[in-house]
DOLUMDREN-799910 format. One record per residue (C-alpha): residue number from 1; residue in one letter; x negated, y, z; chain. Coordinates in pm, 1 decimal, decimal comma. Layout:
! DOLUMDREN-799910
(NUM; A; (X; Y; Z); A);
...
END
This chain:
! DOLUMDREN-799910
(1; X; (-10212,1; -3324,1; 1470,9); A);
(2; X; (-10498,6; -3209,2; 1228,0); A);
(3; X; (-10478,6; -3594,8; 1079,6); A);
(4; X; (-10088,3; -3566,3; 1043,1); A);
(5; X; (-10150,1; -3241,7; 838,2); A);
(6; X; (-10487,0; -3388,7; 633,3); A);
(7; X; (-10288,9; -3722,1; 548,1); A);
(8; X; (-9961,0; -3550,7; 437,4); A);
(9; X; (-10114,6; -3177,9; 269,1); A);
(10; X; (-9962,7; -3288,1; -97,1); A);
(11; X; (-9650,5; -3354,2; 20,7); A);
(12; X; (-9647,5; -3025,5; 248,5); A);
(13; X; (-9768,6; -2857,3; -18,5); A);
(14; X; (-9489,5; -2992,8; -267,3); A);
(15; X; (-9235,4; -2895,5; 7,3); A);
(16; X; (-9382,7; -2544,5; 19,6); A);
(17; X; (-9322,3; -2465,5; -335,6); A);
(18; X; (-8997,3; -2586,9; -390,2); A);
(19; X; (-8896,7; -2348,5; -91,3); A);
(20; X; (-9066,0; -2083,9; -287,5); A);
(21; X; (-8899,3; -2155,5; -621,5); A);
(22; X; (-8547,0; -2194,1; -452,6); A);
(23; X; (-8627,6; -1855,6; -302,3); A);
(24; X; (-8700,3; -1695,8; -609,7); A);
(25; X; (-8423,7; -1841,4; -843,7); A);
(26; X; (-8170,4; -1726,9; -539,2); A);
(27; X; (-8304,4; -1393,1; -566,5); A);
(28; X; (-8397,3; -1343,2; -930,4); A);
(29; X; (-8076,7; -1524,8; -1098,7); A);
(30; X; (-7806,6; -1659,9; -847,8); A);
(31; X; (-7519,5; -1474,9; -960,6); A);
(32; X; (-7388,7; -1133,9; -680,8); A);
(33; X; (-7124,2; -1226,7; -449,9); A);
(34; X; (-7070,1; -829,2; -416,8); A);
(35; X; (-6806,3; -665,0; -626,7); A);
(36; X; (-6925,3; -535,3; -914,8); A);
(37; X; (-6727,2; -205,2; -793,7); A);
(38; X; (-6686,6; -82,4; -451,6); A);
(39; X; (-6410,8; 172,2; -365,9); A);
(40; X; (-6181,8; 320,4; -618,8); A);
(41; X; (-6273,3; 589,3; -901,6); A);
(42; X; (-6190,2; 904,6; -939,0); A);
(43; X; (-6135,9; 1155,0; -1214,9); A);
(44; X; (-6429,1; 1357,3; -1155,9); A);
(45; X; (-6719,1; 1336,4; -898,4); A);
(46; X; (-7104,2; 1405,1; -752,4); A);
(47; X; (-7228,4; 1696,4; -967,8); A);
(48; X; (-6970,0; 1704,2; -1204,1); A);
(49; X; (-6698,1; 1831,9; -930,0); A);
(50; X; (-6960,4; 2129,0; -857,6); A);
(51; X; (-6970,4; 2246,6; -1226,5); A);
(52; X; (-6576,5; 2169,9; -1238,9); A);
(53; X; (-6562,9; 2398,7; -890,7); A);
(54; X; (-6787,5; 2653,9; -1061,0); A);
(55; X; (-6605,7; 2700,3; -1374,1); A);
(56; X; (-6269,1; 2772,8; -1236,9); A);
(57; X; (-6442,8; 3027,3; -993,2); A);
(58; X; (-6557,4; 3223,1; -1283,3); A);
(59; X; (-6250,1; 3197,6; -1471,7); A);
(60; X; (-6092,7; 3382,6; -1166,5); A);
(61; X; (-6324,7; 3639,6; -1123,7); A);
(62; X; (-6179,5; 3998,9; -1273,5); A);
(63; X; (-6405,0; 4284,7; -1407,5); A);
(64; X; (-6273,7; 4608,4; -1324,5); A);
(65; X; (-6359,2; 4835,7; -1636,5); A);
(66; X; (-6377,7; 5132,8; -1443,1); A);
(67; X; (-6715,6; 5040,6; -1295,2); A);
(68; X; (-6875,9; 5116,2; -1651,9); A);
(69; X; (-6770,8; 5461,4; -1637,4); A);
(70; X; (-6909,9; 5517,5; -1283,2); A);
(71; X; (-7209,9; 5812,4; -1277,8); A);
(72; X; (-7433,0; 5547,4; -1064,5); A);
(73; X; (-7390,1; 5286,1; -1335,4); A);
(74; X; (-7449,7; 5528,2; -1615,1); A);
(75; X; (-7775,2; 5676,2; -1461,7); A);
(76; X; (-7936,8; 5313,1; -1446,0); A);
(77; X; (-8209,2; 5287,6; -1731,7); A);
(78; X; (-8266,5; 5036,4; -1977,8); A);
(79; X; (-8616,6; 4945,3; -1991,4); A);
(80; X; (-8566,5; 4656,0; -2250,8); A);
(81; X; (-8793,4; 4614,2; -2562,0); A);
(82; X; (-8662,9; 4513,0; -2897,8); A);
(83; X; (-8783,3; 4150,0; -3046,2); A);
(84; X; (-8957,1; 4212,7; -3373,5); A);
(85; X; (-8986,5; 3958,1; -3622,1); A);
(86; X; (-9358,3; 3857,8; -3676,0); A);
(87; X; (-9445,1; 3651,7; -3983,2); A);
(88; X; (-9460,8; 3280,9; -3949,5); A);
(89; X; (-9785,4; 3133,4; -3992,0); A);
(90; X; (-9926,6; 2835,8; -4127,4); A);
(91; X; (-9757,2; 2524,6; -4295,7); A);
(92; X; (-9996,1; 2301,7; -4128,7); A);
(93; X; (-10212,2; 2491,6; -3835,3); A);
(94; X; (-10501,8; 2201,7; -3884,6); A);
(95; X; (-10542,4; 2227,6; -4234,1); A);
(96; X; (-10870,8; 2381,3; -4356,4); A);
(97; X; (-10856,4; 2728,7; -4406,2); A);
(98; X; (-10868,2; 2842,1; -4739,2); A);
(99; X; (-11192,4; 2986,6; -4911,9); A);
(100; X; (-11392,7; 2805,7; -4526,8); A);
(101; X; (-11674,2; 2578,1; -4651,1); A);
(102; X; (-11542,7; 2227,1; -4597,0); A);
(103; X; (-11743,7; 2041,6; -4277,0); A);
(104; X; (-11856,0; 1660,3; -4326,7); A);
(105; X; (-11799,4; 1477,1; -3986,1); A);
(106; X; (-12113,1; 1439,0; -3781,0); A);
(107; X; (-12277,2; 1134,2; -3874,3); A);
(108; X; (-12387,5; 861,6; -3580,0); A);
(109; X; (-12657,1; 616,3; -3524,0); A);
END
């Protein structure tokens, strides 16, 4: 048996890889025999049919005004703080500061 294999190992090995490139071009290029689409569409689906769901909940929700003018309501507290407007800084943060002794890179051997 080991002879049969010794005498014939180019033309096992030739065999071999044209398995292995028929194998590869079937996977990598032969053209699907699966339909491109499977099933029929719909208007709207997956997340989108949540948001869709979602909006038209809150379009049906109804404030009653009269809560605003409940005591409870009106004792609540506002402990928000008002955004002040700070001044904007630099053009370009990595640009030497102004009047700062310029620095010379570090030199290396």
């Amino acid at each position: 048996m080991m002879d049969l294999i010794q005498k014939y190992q180019t033309g096992i090995a030739f065999v071999v890889v044209v398995i292995v490139l028929f194998g590869a071009y079937q996977f990598f290029f032969a053209p699907s025999t699966q339909p491109v689409l499977q099933g029929t569409p719909t208007a709207v689906s997956g997340p989108d049919q949540d948001l869709v769901a979602l909006l038209f909940e809150l379009k049906s929700i109804r404030l009653d005004p009269t809560f605003f003018s409940d005591p409870l309501f009106q004792s609540l507290t506002d402990y928000g703080k008002d955004l002040v407007a700070e001044p904007i800084g630099r053009v370009n943060p990595f640009a030497p500061l102004e009047g700062a002794p310029a620095v010379a890179p570090a030199r290396t051997r």
